[in-house]
N, C-alpha and C positions, 0 to 999 in steps of 0.2 A: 751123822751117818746112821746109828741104831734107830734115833728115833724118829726119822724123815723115809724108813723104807714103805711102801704101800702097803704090806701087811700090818708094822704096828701102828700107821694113821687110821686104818680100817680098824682096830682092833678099841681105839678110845673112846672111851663111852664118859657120859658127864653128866650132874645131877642137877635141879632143879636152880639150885644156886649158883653155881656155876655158869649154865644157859643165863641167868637174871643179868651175870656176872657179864657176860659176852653179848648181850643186847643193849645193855647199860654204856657200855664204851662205844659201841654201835651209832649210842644218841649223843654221844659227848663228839663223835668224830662228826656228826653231822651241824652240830652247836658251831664247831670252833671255827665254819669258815662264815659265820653270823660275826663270830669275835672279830675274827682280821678284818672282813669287810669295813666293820664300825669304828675300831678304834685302831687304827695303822700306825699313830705317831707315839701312842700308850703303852701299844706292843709293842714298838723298837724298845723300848726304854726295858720292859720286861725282858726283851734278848739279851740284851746287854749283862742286864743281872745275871741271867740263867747260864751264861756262858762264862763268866765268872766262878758262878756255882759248881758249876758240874766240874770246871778243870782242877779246882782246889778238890770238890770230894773226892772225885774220880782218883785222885793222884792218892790222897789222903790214907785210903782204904786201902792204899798199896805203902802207905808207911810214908812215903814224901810228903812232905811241909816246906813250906815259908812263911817269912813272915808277910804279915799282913800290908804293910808299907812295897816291900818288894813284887807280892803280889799284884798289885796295884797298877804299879811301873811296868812288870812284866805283860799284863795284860793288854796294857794301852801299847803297850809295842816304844814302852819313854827310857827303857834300860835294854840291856845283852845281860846275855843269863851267865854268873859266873862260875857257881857250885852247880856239882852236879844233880841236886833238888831243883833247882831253877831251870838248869836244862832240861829235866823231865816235864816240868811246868809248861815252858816256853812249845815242848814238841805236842802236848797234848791240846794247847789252845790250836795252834796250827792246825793239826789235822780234823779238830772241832771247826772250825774257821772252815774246812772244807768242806764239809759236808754240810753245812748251814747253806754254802753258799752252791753246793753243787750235785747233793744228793740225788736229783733224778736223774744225772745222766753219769752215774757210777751204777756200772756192772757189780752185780754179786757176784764175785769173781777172787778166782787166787790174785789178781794182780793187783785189786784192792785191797785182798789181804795184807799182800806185801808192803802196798803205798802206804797205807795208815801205819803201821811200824814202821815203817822206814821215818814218817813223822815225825812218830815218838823218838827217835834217836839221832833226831837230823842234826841236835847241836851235842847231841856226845861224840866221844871219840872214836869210840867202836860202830859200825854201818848195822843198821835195823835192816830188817824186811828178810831175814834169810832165816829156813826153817833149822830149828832146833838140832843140834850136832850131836847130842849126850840127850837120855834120858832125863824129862824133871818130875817129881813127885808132888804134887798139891799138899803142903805141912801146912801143917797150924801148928804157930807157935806161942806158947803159953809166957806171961810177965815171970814166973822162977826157972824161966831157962828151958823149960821142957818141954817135948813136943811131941805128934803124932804125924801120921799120914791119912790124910784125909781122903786123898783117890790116884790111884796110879796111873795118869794118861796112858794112851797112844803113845809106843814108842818110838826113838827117833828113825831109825828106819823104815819105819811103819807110814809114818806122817805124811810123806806125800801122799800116796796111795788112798787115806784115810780123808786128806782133806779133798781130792779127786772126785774120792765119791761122795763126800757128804755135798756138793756141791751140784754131783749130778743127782741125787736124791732132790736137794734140793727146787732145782730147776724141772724136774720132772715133777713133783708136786706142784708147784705153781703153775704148771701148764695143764695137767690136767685138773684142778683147781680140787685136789684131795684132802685139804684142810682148810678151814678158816683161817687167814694171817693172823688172827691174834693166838692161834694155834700154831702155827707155822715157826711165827719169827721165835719163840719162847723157844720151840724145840730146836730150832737153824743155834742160837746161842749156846744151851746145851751142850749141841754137839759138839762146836766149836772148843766150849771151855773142854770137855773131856779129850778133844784132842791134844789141846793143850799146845800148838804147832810152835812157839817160838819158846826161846832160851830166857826168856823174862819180855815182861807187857803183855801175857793175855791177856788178863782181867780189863783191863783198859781198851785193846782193842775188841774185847769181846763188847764193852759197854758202847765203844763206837761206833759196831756193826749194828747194836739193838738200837740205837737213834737213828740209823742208817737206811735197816728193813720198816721202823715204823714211820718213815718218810715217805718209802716208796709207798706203803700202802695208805699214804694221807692220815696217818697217826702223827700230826705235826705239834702236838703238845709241848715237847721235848724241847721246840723251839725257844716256848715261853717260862716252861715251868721244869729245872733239872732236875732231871729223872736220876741223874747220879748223886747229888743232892739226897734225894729219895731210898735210893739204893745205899747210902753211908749211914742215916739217921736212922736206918731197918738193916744193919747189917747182921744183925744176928740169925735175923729169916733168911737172909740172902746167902748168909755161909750152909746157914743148915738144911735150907730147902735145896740147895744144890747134892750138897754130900749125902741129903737120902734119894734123892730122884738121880745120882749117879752109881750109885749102888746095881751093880746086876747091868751097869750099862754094854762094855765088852761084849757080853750075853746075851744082848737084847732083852732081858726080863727085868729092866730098871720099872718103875714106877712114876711116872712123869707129870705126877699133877700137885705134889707137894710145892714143886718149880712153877707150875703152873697157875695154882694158887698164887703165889708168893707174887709171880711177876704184874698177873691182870690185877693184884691188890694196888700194888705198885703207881700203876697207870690209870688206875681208878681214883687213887689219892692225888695224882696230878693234874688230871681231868677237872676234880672236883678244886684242888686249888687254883687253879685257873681259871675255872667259873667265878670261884669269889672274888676273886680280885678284879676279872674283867667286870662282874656288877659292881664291884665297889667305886670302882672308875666309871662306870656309867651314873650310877646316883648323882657324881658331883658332876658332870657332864649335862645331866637331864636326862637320860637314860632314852635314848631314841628308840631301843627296840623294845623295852616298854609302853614307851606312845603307841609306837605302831600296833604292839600284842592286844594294848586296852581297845583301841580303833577297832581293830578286826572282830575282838571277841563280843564286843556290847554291841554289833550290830546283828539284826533280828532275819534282814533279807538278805538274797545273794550278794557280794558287794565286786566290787574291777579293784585292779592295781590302781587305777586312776583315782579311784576315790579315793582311798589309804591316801595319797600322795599331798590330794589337796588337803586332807586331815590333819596333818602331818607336816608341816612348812621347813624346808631344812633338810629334810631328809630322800634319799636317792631311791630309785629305782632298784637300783639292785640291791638295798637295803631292805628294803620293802619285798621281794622277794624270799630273800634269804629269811625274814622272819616267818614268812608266811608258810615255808617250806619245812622250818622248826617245829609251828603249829602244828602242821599237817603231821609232823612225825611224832607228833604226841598223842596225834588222834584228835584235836580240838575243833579241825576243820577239815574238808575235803574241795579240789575242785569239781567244776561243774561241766569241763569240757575243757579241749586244749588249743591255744592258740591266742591270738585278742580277742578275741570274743568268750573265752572262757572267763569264769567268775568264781568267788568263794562263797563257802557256805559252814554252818554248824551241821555236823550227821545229827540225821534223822532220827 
């Protein structure tokens, strides 16, 4: 809500690093449809992990465990979840399970809000998806019993109203296209978490929504590499860059680039571990879109797709493209006109 209004997206300014920071992810999100094209049956296997991943940290960071055996079972769908830690397990693969499977055609929407909790709570006894009846305070709780308050949401009466507008905030930014989405979805989260809308499961749905908005906007990383994962093994950034960029939030005079920071690190470190692993799978492979990079670059004259292709035995057309299009966005190459009859080249 605070931070999705037109005045404070007009009002953020950002430094050299940061820009490095959002051009870099820029080239990673153009990379990864090079990854999928190449290797399809290498990345199943990588989902598979990742979704594993994410439902054990995801849950983890909210205190739920199981064991690892159970785990296991739970996730292949080879047991019924009997404690109520396996029930949270069992809702949060589910509504991961749908958003893998169905994210571009879910609305940012209160209705989504509600679906995904109601996920999480579909095999407890008590019904999810309904907003917050009593006030909850964000604590942190300390191992000798002690504890603080970390940020006092949105209160419950307040909630709908708050998530109303953070919604049309946020829909009026993306239409007038007033932020960069790796700008966007950070702050849409934020908001979220400071609203704080449900009685228990923010934090999880709020981690839902963030692989949710970086789908729509073809930030499909999350696919292969969990981001919740990420967010468990850095939870120390992730508690404390929130509790200072929520600071002065109510107010609108929060400070929103500690979150900011925090989150494009995040995605930069999954970016970057999904490169390695997608090269490390191509080396024992043969590494096709190295053939193709060496192909392109060691040639002196303009060259056609077709040449690349016959260079190259094995490898597709749209393979062939897709690297060539990586090139180009490194600056290595440019074309020479558009069409079939266009050709590549090294700048002059």
């Amino acid at each position: 809500m605070h931070s999705l209004t037109p005045e404070f997206l007009d009002a953020l300014r950002f430094d050299g690093l940061q820009i490095s920071t959002l051009r870099a992810l820029g080239e990673f999100r153009g990379k990864q449809q090079l990854f999928v094209a190449q290797s399809p049956q290498v990345l199943q296997g990588l989902t598979q992990i990742a979704v594993i991943e994410s439902t054990e940290s995801s849950n983890r960071l909210e205190g739920v465990t199981v064991a690892p055996a159970r785990l296991k079972s739970l996730m292949s769908k080879n047991a019924d979840p009997k404690s109520r830690s396996e029930q949270e397990i069992a809702g949060y693969r589910d509504a991961l399970s749908l958003i893998h499977e169905s994210a571009d055609g879910m609305p940012f929407s209160e209705g989504v809000f509600r679906q995904l909790h109601g996920l999480l709570y579909r095999y407890l006894p008590q019904d999810g998806g309904e907003w917050k009846a009593m006030n909850n305070d964000i604590i942190e709780r300390h191992a000798d019993g002690s504890s603080r308050i970390r940020f006092q949401p949105v209160s419950a009466h307040m909630t709908p109203i708050a998530v109303t507008e953070t919604l049309a905030h946020y829909h009026r930014a993306l239409a007038l296209n007033l932020a960069d989405p790796l700008v966007l979805v950070p702050l849409t989260v934020l908001d979220f978490l400071c609203i704080h809308p449900f009685s228990d499961g923010n934090g999880r749905v709020a981690r839902l929504l963030t692989l949710l908005l970086l789908y729509q906007f073809d930030y499909r990383v999350g696919r292969f590499i969990s981001l919740e994962r990420i967010f468990e093994e850095s939870k120390e950034g992730y508690y404390a860059t929130f509790e200072l960029s929520s600071q002065g939030w109510h107010e609108g005079t929060h400070d929103v680039r500690p979150w900011l920071d925090y989150f494009w690190g995040a995605l930069l470190r999954a970016y970057k571990e999904f490169e390695v692993r997608v090269g490390t799978i191509e080396k024992r492979r043969g590494g096709k879109s190295d053939r193709i990079r060496d192909e392109a670059l060691k040639r002196v004259l303009p060259f056609a797709i077709s040449e690349i292709e016959e260079s190259c035995p094995g490898v597709s057309r749209d393979t062939v493209r897709l690297v060539l299009r990586s090139l180009k966005a490194e600056g290595l190459i440019e074309p020479t006109g558009k069409g079939r009859s266009a050709k590549w080249r090294k700048p002059a």
